[in-house]
C-alpha positions, 0 to 999 in steps of 0.5 A: 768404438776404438779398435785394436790394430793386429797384423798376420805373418804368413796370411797366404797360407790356409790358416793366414787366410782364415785368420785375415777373414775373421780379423775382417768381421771382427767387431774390435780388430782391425787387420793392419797388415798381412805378409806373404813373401812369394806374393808381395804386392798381390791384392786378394780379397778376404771376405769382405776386404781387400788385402794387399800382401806386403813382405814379412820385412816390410811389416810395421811391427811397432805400430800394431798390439798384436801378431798372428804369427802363421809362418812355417814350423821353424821359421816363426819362433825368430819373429816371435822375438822381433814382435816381442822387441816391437812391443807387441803381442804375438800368436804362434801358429807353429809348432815352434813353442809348443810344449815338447818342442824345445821351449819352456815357459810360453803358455799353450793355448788349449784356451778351455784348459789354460784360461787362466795362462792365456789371459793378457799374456804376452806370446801365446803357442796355438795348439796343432789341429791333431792335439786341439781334437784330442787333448780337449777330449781326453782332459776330463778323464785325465783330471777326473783320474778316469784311465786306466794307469799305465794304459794305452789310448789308441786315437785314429784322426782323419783331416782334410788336406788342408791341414798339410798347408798350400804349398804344392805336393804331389801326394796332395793333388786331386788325382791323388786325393780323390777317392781315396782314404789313407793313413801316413805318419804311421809307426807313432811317428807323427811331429804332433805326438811331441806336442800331445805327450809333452801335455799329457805328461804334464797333466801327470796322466799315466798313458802311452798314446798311440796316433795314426792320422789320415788323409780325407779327400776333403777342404777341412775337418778333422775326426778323432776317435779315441778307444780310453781303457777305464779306470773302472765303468761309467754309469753315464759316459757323457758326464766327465765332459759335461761336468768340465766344460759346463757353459763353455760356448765352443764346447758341445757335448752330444749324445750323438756322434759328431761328424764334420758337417756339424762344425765345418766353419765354426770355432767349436769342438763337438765330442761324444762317448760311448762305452765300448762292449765285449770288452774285458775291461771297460773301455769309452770309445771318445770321438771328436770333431773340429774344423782344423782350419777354425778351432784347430787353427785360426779360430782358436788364435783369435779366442786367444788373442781376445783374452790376451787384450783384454776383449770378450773371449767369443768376440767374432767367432762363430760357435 
């Protein structure tokens, strides 16, 4: 089997690494390249690979039909162009051309949501971890016009440190994290917020959201859950989802609560519902789990680099 060369920009990261272990056992994909300036030269191994990092200048663009581009927030959207003059494909992982970031036009990669967008497009903007956990779940009640008009969705979401990258900080050191359980980006202020309101806005849902993340003291995972006023009660609280995401294979929908055990490693969102009581008005709690560093990040670039060549849309991903 011919197989499709692809390189990463920025794979010393959590999510570059992530993307350089599923590109390994990927049946069609061949990892051609991986850059990390800081550690030019250095030989890691990536599952069952050796990787040798190279500087992002050094990268041969022209030889490659796609890049995953998981470069910090502000510096990916200018390779995106240089990928682009090379002729290839690109995956951003960054917020750079995510809606509500200033960029019109790229498809975003809600891959359930945008199929049709995603397939054989040119540059695809990957979801955040934060809006890939809420905004699938929320999208059956958008489109099935389930909320309540003008209301507010209050979502709270806990994520392992992974999700704030590998460069050394201080509030992320163990002795910080351990034993510990915080909320930041308090006030509805945190960046993602552009990316959700800017979608929710263009699925015409007539919501204010209000968004308070957390930090686990843990690798991966992300929690969210949801508190939805209803536009009116539901006989069955799980039926939005299953009649959306019907046969989706990274899709589950579950009676159950989920917890991050169930997807830890996997390339999946696990939601469930349930009506909330004592209300005055009806009102779903919707709750959500990814693990960030797959369905949040990596695993979800390579589900849409596989629609945008052409390939099966699970092709090395574990669901």
């Amino acid at each position: 089997m011919n197989r499709i060369s692809v390189g990463v920009l920025g794979a010393s990261g959590y999510a570059g690494q992530e993307l350089c272990r599923l590109i390994a056992r990927h049946p069609q994909l061949t990892l051609r390249f991986a850059t990390a300036n800081e550690q030019r030269g250095a030989t890691v191994r990536l599952g069952r690979h050796v990787v040798q990092y190279i500087a992002a200048d050094e990268a041969p663009l022209h030889d490659v039909e796609l890049v995953f581009s998981a470069l910090p927030h502000g510096a990916s959207k200018v390779w995106v162009e240089r990928i682009r003059e090379a002729g290839a494909r690109a995956v951003d992982l960054s917020a750079d051309l995510r809606p509500g970031n200033g960029c019109e036009g790229i498809p975003y990669g809600l891959t359930e949501l945008n199929r049709r967008f995603v397939d054989g497009a040119s540059v695809v903007a990957n979801p955040g971890c934060y809006p890939t956990s809420i905004l699938v779940a929320l999208a059956p009640l958008v489109e099935q016009g389930l909320i309540r008009p003008d209301a507010t969705v209050v979502v709270n979401s806990a994520s392992g440190v992974t999700g704030a990258g590998n460069s050394p900080k201080r509030d992320l050191l163990f002795g910080e994290v351990a034993e510990d359980f915080r909320a930041y980006g308090i006030g509805n202020t945190h960046r993602h917020l552009n990316e959700m309101r800017a979608t929710l806005e263009a699925w015409k849902a007539s919501c204010d959201l209000v968004f308070t993340p957390h930090l686990l003291p843990l690798a991966r995972g992300i929690l969210s859950t949801m508190v939805v006023p209803l536009a009116e009660p539901l006989s069955d609280p799980l039926e939005p989802w299953r009649a959306a995401y019907n046969a989706e294979p990274f899709i589950e929908i579950t009676s159950d609560t989920p917890a991050l055990r169930d997807v830890r490693h996997r390339n999946v969102v696990r939601i469930s519902a349930a009506p909330l009581e004592g209300m005055r008005a009806p009102a779903l709690l919707v709750t959500s789990a990814i693990d960030n560093l797959m369905k949040g990040a990596a695993g979800q670039a390579v589900q849409n680099a596989n629609l945008m060549l052409g390939l099966e849309e699970t092709a090395g991903l574990p669901a």
